[in-house]
N, C-alpha and C positions, 0 to 999 in steps of 0.2 A: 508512631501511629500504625495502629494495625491496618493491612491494605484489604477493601472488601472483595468478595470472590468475584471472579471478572465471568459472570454470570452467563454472557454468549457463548465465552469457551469452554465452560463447566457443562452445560444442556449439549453441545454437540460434541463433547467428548462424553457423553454417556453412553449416544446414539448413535455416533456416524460411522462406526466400525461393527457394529452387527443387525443394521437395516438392510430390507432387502435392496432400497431404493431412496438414495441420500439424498432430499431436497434442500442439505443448508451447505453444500459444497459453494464456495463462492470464485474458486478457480475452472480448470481447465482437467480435463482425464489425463492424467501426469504419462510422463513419457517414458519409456523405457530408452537403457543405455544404447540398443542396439539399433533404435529408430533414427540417431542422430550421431551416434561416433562412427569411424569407420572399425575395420580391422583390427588397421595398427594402433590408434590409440588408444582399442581396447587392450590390447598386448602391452601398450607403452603403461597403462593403469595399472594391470598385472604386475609389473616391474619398482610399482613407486615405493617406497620407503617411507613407513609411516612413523615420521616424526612430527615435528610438532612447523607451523607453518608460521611466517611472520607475523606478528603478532595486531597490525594493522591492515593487513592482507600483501600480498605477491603483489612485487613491482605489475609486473605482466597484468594481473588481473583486476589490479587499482586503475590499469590506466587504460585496459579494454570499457571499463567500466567509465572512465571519465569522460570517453570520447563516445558518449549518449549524450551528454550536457556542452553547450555554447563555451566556449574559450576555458575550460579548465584541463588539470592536467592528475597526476598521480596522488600528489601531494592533498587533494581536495575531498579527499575518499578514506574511508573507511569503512572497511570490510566488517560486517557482523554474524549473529549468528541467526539467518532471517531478520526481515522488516521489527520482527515482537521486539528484538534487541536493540535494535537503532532507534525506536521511539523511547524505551526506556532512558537509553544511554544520552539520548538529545535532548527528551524533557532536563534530565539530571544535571547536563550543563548548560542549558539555557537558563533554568528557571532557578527562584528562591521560594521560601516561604512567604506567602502576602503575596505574590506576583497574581495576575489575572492574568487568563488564556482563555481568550475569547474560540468557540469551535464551533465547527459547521456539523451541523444537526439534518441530516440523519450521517453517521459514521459508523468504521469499527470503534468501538468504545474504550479500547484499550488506553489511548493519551487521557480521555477524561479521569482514569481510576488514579494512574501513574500523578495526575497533577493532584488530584483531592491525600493520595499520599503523603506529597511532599510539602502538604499543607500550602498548596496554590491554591486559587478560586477557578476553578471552570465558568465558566457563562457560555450561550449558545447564538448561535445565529441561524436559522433555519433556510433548508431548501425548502420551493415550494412547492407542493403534488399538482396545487390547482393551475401552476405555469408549467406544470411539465416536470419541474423539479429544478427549475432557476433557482438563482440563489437570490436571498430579498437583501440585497445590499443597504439601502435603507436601514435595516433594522441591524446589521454589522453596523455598521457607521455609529450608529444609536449607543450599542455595547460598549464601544470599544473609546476608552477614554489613557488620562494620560497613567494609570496603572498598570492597564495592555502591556507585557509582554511579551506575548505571543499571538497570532492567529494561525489555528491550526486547522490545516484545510487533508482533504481526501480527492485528489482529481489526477485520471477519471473516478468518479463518488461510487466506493460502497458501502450503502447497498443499491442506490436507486439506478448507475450509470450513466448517471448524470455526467457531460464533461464540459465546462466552463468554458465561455466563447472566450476569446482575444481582450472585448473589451471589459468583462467580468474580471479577467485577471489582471488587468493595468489598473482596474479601479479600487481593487483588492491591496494592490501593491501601495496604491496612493493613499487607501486610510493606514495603515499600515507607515506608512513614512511618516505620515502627520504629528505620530505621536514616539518615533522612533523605536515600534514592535519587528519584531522578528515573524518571516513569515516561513512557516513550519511544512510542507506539503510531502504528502504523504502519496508519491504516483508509482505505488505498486502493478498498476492497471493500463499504465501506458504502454502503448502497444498490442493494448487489445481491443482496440477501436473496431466497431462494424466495418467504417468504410474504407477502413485501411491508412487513412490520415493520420499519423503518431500525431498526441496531444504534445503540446509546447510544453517544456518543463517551467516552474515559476524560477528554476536556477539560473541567473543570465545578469540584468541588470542593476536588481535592486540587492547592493552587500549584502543586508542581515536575511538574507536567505538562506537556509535549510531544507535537502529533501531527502526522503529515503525511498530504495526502491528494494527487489526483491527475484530471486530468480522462482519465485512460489506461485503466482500468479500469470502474467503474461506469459510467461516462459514455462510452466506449467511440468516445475521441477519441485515441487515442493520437499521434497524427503531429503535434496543439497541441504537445506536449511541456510540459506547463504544469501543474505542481503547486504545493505551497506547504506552509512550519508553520507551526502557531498553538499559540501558548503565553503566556506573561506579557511582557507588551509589555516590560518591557527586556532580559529573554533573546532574546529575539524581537530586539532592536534590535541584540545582542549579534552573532546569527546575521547582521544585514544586513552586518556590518562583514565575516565572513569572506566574503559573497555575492561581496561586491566583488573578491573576487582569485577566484573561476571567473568566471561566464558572464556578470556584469553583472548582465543581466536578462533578461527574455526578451520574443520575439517580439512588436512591435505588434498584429501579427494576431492573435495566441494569446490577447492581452490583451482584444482586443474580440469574438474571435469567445466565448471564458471567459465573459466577460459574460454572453451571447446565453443559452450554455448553460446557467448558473445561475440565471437569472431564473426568475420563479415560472411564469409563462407556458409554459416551453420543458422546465423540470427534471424535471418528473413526467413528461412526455410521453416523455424520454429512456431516463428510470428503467424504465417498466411497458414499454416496447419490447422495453429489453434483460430486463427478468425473463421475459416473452413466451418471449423465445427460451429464457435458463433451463431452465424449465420444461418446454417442448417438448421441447428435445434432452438433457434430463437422461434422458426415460422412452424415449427412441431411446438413448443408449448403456446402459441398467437393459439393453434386450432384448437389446442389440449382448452384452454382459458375460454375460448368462444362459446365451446359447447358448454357453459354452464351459465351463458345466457347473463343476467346482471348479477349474478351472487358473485364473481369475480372481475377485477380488471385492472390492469398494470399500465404505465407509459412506459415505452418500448425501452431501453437501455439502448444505450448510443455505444457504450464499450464496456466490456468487463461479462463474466458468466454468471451476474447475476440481476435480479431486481425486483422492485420492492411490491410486492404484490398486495393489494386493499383488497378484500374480500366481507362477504355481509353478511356476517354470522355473530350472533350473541355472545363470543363466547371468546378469553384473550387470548392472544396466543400463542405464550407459553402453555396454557394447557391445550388447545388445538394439538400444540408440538405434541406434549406427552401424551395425548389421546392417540394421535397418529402411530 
C-alpha cells in the first residue's frame, strides 16, 4: 500500500528553513554543544571514533534513559533514530492488518498515517477546546471495542498542551484493560511542564504499555535525532528486530553527547532553561493574542512550546500558512 504524504511535515519542510519568523516550531531554540558540555567532554568528543554504535543503544545510555521510568532497567529501552522512528518501529510490532487504534485527536499525525499503511483502522477520540482541552473519555470508552489494539495517546498533548490529570490516565489505563489494548503514549513533552511538575509517564503498572520519548523536544536537541521506547523487555526485544531493517542505529555522537544530556548533573540544568523560556514567551504571545481583541484566542498550554490557536477568519489554514 502506497503511504500518503504526511502532509504536517511536507508544509513545514517547505517553509521552516527560509522564514523570517517560524511559527510551526513546536520544540524549544535548540541548544548548542557549548551551552551544556564542559571542556573536556568537548575534547573527549573530539577523540571519539566513529564506528558504528550498538545497535539497540549503549548500555550507558539505555539505562540513563530507563532511570526516567518507575521500576525498569536497560533491557526495556530501545534506542532510535528520534521519536519519528520509534512510532514507526512500535506501530510495526504492535499492530497487524484489521487491528483498530483508537487515537487522541488533536495529535502529531504521524501514528495515524503509519496505521492506515499497515492496513489498521485508525478511529479518534477527541480532546475538547470547549473544557479546555480534556479529553471526552466517554467517547474513548464509545470507540474502543474488543478489536482495540491499541490506544494512542500524546501527553503532554501536541498541539494543544494539554497534560492529562492522574485520574484521566488510570481511567485511560482501565478501558484499555477491559478489552486487553495496548496503551501507546507518546511523552516527548515531558518535562516541559510550565510549573515544573514532570508529568507521570503511562509506563509503570499496567504491562501492555508502550512509550517513546525523544531528546528533540524537552531537551531541545533536536539535530541528536536520538529517541527511544521503553516497554516490557521482550516487546522491547521484539521492536529491536524490526530496528534492524531501518536505520540500524544511531549516531555515535548522539549516543554519547544523550549521555552527557541525561545525566543528573546536566538534566535539570536543560529542563528549567528550557521552561525559562516557556514561561517568558508564553506571557509575550498572551499580549501578542490580546491585542487583536476576538479575532484570536487560545487555552494557555500547561506544557510543551506550543498551542492550538482558534482564530476568526474565513479562510483554512493551510492556505493562511501559505499566504503567510
Amino acid at each position: 500500500m502506497k503511504i500518503r504524504i504526511f502532509e504536517l511535515e511536507r508544509v513545514q519542510s517547505l517553509y521552516e528553513n527560509t522564514v523570517e519568523f517560524n511559527l510551526t516550531e513546536s520544540g524549544f531554540h535548540p541548544l548548542k554543544l557549548n551551552e551544556f558540555l564542559t571542556v573536556e567532554q568537548l575534547a573527549d568528543l573530539e577523540d571519539t571514533t566513529l564506528g558504528y554504535g550498538q545497535t539497540n543503544g549503549s548500555i550507558a545510555l539505555r539505562t540513563a534513559i530507563a532511570a526516567l521510568y518507575p521500576q525498569q532497567c536497560s533491557d526495556n529501552v530501545l534506542v532510535t533514530n528520534g521519536s519519528a522512528e520509534a512510532n514507526f518501529v512500535a506501530c510495526h510490532t504492535l499492530l497487524e492488518a484489521g487491528d483498530e487504534v483508537v487515537m487522541m485527536i488533536p495529535n502529531y499525525m504521524q501514528i495515524w498515517g503509519i496505521v492506515e499503511e499497515m492496513g489498521a483502522i485508525p478511529r479518534a477520540f477527541h480532546l475538547q477546546e470547549e473544557n479546555d482541552w480534556a479529553p471526552d473519555l466517554a467517547e474513548l470508552r464509545r470507540v474502543v471495542n474488543e478489536k482495540t489494539r491499541m490506544i494512542a495517546l500524546c501527553n503532554p498533548n501536541n498541539p494543544t498542551g494539554y497534560v492529562l490529570t492522574t485520574e484521566e490516565m488510570r481511567e485511560i489505563v482501565a478501558i484499555a484493560d477491559e478489552v486487553g489494548a495496548w496503551i501507546y503514549a507518546d511523552e516527548v513533552y515531558r518535562g516541559a511542564e510550565l510549573d515544573g511538575i514532570e508529568t507521570p509517564s503511562f509506563l509503570g503498572d499496567y504491562p501492555k504499555t508502550m512509550v517513546c520519548g525523544s531528546l528533540s523536544k524537552a531537551y531541545a536537541l533536536p539535530g541528536l535525532r536520538l529517541g527511544w521506547l521503553a516497554g516490557p523487555a521482550e516487546t522491547v526485544g521484539d521492536a529491536w528486530a524490526y530496528r534492524d531493517y531501518t536505520s540500524i542505529t544511531a549516531g555515535i555522537l548522539s549516543h554519547k553527547i544523550g549521555e552527557i544530556a541525561l545525566s543528573s548533573a546536566v538534566r535539570p540544568r536543560i529542563l528549567e532553561r528550557n521552561r525559562s523560556m516557556l514561561r517568558e514567551n508564553l506571557q509575550v504571545m498572551q499580549t501578542w493574542v490580546d491585542g487583536y481583541g476576538d479575532l484570536m484566542r487560545f487555552v494557555p498550554p500547561r506544557a510543551g512550546g506550543m498551542s492550538f490557536m482558534h482564530y476568526d477568519l474565513d479562510i483554512n489554514s493551510t492556505e493562511l500558512a501559505d499566504w503567510l
